[in-house]
C-alpha positions, 0 to 999 in steps of 0.5 A, a space after each residue: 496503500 492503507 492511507 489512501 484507503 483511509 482517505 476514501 473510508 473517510 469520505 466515503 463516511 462523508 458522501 454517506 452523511 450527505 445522503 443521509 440527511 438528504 434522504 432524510 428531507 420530506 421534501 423531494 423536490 429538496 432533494 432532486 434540487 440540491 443533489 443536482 446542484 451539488 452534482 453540477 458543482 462537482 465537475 469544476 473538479 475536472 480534470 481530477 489530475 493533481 498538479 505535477 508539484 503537490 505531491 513533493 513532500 517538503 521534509 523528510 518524515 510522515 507524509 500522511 497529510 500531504 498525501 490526504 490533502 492532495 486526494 481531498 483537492 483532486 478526487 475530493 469534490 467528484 468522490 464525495 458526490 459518488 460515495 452518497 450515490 449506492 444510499 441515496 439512491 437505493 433509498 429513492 428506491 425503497 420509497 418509490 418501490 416500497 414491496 422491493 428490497 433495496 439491498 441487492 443494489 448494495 451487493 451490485 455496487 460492492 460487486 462494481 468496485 470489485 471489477 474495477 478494482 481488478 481490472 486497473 492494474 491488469 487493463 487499464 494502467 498497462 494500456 493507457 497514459 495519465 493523462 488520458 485515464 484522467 480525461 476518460 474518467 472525467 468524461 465518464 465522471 460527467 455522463 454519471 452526474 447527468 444520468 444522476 441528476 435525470 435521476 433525481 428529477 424522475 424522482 421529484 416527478 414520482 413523489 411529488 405527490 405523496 411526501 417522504 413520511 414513514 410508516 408506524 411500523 418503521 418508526 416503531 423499528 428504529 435501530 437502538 444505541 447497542 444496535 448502532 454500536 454493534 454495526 460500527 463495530 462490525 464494520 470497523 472490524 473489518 476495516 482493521 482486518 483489510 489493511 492488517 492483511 495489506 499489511 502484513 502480505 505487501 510489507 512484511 512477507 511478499 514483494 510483489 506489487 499486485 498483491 496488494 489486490 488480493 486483500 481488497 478483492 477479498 473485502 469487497 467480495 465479501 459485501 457482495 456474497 453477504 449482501 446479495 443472498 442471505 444464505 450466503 453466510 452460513 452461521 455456524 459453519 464460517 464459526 467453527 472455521 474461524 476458530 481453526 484459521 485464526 490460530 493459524 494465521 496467528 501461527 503464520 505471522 510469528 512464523 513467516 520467517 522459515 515459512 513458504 510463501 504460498 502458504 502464508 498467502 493462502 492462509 491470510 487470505 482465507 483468514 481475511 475472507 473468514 473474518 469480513 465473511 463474520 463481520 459482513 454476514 452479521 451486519 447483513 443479517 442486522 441491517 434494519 427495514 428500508 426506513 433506517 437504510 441511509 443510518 444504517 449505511 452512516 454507521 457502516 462507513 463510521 466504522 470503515 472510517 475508524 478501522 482506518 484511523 486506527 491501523 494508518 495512524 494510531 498503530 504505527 504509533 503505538 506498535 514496533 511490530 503488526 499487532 493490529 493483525 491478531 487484534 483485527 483476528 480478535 475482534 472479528 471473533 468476538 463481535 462474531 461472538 456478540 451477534 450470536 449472544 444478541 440474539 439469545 444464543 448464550 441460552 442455549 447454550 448447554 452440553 448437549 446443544 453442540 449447534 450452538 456450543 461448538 460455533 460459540 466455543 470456536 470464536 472464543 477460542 479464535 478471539 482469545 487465541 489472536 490476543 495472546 499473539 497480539 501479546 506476544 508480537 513484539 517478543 521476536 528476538 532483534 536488537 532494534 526495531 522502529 516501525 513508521 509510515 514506511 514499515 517495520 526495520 529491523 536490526 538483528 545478529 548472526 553469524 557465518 564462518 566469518 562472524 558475527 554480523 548484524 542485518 537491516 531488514 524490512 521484512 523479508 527484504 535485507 538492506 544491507 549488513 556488516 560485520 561486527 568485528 575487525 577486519 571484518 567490519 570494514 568489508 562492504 557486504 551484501 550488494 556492495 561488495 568486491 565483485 559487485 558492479 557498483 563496486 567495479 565502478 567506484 574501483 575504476 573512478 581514479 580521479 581525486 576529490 570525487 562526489 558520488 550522489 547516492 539514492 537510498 541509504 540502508 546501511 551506508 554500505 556503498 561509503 566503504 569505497 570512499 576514499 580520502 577527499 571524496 563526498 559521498 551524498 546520500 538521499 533518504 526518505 525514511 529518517 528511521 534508516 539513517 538513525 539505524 545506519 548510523 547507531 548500528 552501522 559503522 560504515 558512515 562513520 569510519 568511511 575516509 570520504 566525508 558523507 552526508 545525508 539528505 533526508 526526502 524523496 531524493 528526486 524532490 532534493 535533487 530538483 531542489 538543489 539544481 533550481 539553487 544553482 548546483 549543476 553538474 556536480 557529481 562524478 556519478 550517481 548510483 541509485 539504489 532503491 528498487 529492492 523492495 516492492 515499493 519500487 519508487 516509479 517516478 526515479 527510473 522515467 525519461 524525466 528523472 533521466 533528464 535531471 541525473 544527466 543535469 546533475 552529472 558532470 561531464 562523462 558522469 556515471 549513472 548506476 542503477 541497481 536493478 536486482 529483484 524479487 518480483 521485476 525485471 527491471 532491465 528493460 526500463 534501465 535499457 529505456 533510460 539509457 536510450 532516452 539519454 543516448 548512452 551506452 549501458 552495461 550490465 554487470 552481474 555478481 554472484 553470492 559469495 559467502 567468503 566475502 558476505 556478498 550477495 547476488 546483484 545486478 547494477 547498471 552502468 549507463 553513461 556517454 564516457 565511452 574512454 571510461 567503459 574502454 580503460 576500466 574493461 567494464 564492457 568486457 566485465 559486464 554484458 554490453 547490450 549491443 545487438 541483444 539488449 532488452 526491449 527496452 521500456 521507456 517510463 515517464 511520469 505520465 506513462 509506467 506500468 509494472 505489468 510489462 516488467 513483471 517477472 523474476 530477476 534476482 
């Protein structure tokens, strides 16, 4: 999420650049010339759809440049183009209609991105296939260049006869390098805050897919209040109440572990939309006359651009835990703080003037407050913690009656444990344990020398039901967790199969690996990925069935574990299963403390009825005959997690 927002900040400081030395030409017929000759050469870009083959990471590891290199060929062209649209426009505008303010069109366009943004997952994405988004987006995408381009030709009409100069008084009112430094400040700020929260909400406490909404809306909200009426920042008063929501949601952070959900979500939301309120009011406030409005604009996105550079590239980098969060707090107090100072409030400030004293006060207190938690956000007790493009894991100790065991976390989402001491240790826990269905599974597979293909590593738990002869094949994307797995887990190491790990998107592997000759190799698969909110799609669609069917030998077993917070991802199981013409039976486990396992919902999917009818799985599990599910067919050009959201443990 945050890298593909640092993608659009960063082209849209690009558009933004654009209109800003095209709106610096006198020439207007210049202007109409190239923005209409840019605009046409925009649609070869059509359709905006990547190729089926540019995504696939090669190797393991940080996928931020295939990521930012696949937008750029996609969506590069044709956003470049968008983004110079609200400046160069609105400075069209303020030329051709000098008494009028420019400034509401910056709130409309804010206020457009806000419909959008709300509207996609909830009525788009749920109604229509890829492939047809793309080809109504492009036929939009063309409708816009030609209004645009109609656009700049009126515009060459109506100014050609009075050339683009400025007024004395503008010029004479041309923004200072303090004042340029305080607006990419503000807007970096902002930034920073954005994708903290984003953060913090998607990564580190909830594992809801939506959510990730609610903190851009937030954003985008707040350009449209500040920008679209003056009075909507009230000064003082969203001060003062920085000063108390900050603290807390510092507090928030360090506490989330025994903390409500609703309750941290309300307060990093409020403390979102406090601190952009601060940073946009005062950048509303700051904006200079219509002369300096596409600089003005050039910096504004500058500093979107480097809020993004330093919480989707640098933080992961320097910080093992999400200190940006109290940082981006921080310095929206304190460049709060500024925008009072600059306009000689520090002069006013005496034991009586409590207008002025107590907002002051407040913002230091909210600054200085969030550094300490910065501070201090990597003190939280764990033996282990490595952060990367995919998040935070940590490796911490507890104990239950059955001692002392360790636990791999990303978050608030636990991806596996073991305990440290013998017998103990041995036991596969968690939702690999005894009477899970993975378990049932690999317990009635009595043939020798099996291979098991496993997606997902996590702790390497599913390697205790590995026997002498067999090879137990695991897939994973994040090199960190094989690096956890194998210095604080044992289960890889002291499994009797041979196990081995393949680091990469696994779908990517496994094509790979059919394209070099292996077919039909595997006795089962048990993909194990779908516990988190970043549910990997492209593993449950009726192509990625296919290629498990290829990969399966004759009578192969195909597990799915389903459990989840947020999804019920039964139907798309029931989907994958009806799309191979397989049977599918569900087996559900409860928690049980003696055996350290928790609840799990595996699927059993395969066309080895002998298999289902000798093990009893069918009679074990719920055979969805007659009562399953309406099932949901995902494929890579239609899947909505819309339809299948809804609490399934």
């Amino acid at each position: 999420m945050d890298h593909c927002l640092l993608f659009f900040q960063s082209l849209l400081l690009a558009g933004y650049a654009y209109a800003h030395w095209l709106g610096s030409r006198r020439s207007f017929r210049l202007q109409a010339g190239v923005h209409s000759a840019l605009l046409a050469a925009s649609l070869a870009f059509l359709p905006i759809g990547p190729h089926a083959t540019w995504w696939q990471t090669p190797t393991a590891g940080d996928p931020t440049g295939r990521i930012l290199l696949v937008l750029a060929v996609s969506v590069g062209g044709p956003y470049l183009l968008l983004s110079s649209t609200a400046p160069l426009l609105q400075r069209w505008y303020s030329l051709a209609k000098p008494g009028r303010s420019p400034w509401r069109l910056y709130a409309l366009s804010n206020f457009g991105s806000f419909l959008a943004l709300l509207s996609y997952p909830f009525l788009i994405e749920p109604l229509l296939r890829l492939h047809s988004q793309v080809l109504i987006w492009s036929a939009l995408y063309a409708g816009f260049a030609a209004v645009c381009a109609f656009a700049a030709w009126q515009m060459r009409a109506a100014g050609s006869a009075k050339p683009a100069t400025e007024s004395a008084p503008a010029a004479a009112a041309h923004p200072t390098r303090l004042t340029f430094l305080f607006w990419l400040v503000l807007a970096a700020s902002g930034s920073v805050l954005l994708l903290a929260t984003t953060n913090q909400i998607c990564q580190e406490i909830a594992v809801n897919p939506f959510l990730w909404v609610a903190p851009l809306a937030v954003y985008l909200l707040t350009f449209v209040l500040t920008f679209e009426r003056d009075r909507a920042y009230h000064r003082l008063g969203y001060a003062i109440a920085a000063g108390v929501i900050v603290p807390a949601g510092c507090m928030v952070q360090g506490s989330s572990a025994v903390m409500p959900l609703s309750v941290q979500l309300g307060v990093f939301l409020a403390a979102l939309f406090i601190g952009c309120m601060i940073c946009h009011g005062e950048l509303a406030r700051s904006r200079p006359t219509p002369a300096h409005l596409t600089a003005f604009y050039l910096t504004v996105a500058a500093g979107g651009a480097l809020g993004g550079v330093l919480v989707a590239v640098l933080a992961p980098r320097i910080f093992t835990e999400f200190s940006e969060y109290p940082l981006g707090l921080s310095a929206a107090c304190l460049i709060g703080f500024c925008g009072w100072a600059r306009e000689g409030a520090l002069r006013q400030w005496t034991s009586s003037n409590f207008a002025i004293r107590l907002p002051l006060m407040a913002l230091l207190i909210g600054g200085f407050t969030a550094i300490v938690a910065a501070t201090t956000a990597a003190s939280q007790p764990a033996l282990a913690r490595q952060r990367n493009f995919y998040g935070i894991l940590r490796v911490s100790e507890n104990v239950d009656f059955n001692g002392i065991k360790r636990e791999l976390k990303h978050g608030r989402i636990l991806h596996g444990s073991q305990y440290v001491k013998s017998p103990q240790r041995s036991w596969p826990t968690t939702y690999y344990g005894p009477h899970s269905g993975v378990a049932m599974v690999l317990q009635a597979l009595q043939r020798p020398n099996r291979r098991v293909a496993i997606v997902g590593l996590g702790t390497g738990t599913i390697a205790a039901w590995g026997r002498a002869g067999d090879t137990f094949r695991f897939y994973e994307i994040n090199p960190a967790v094989e690096s956890i797995a194998r210095v604080w887990f044992s289960y890889l190491n002291d499994s009797a199969a041979h196990t081995e790990v393949v680091l990469g998107d696994a779908r990517v592997q496994l094509q790979r690996e059919l394209d070099a000759g292996q077919a039909h190799d595997f006795d089962a698969i048990a993909v194990d990925a779908f516990s988190s909110d970043a549910i990997p799609i492209h593993l449950l669609t009726a192509e990625c069935a296919d290629l498990y069917a290829q990969r399966l030998a004759p009578g192969g077993l195909l597990l799915l574990h389903v459990s989840n917070l947020t999804l019920n991802l039964l139907p798309v199981a029931e989907g994958v299963a009806q799309h191979l013409r397989w049977t599918s039976v569900i087996l559900i486990s409860a928690a049980d403390t003696a055996t350290g396992e928790s609840a799990a919902s595996w699927v059993l999917i395969t066309a080895n009825h002998e298999f289902l009818e000798r093990a009893g799985l069918v009679q074990a599990g719920v055979h969805w005959v007659g009562k399953a599910p309406a099932a949901i067919t995902w494929t890579d050009d239609f899947a909505s997690l819309w339809h299948v959201l809804g609490v399934r443990k």
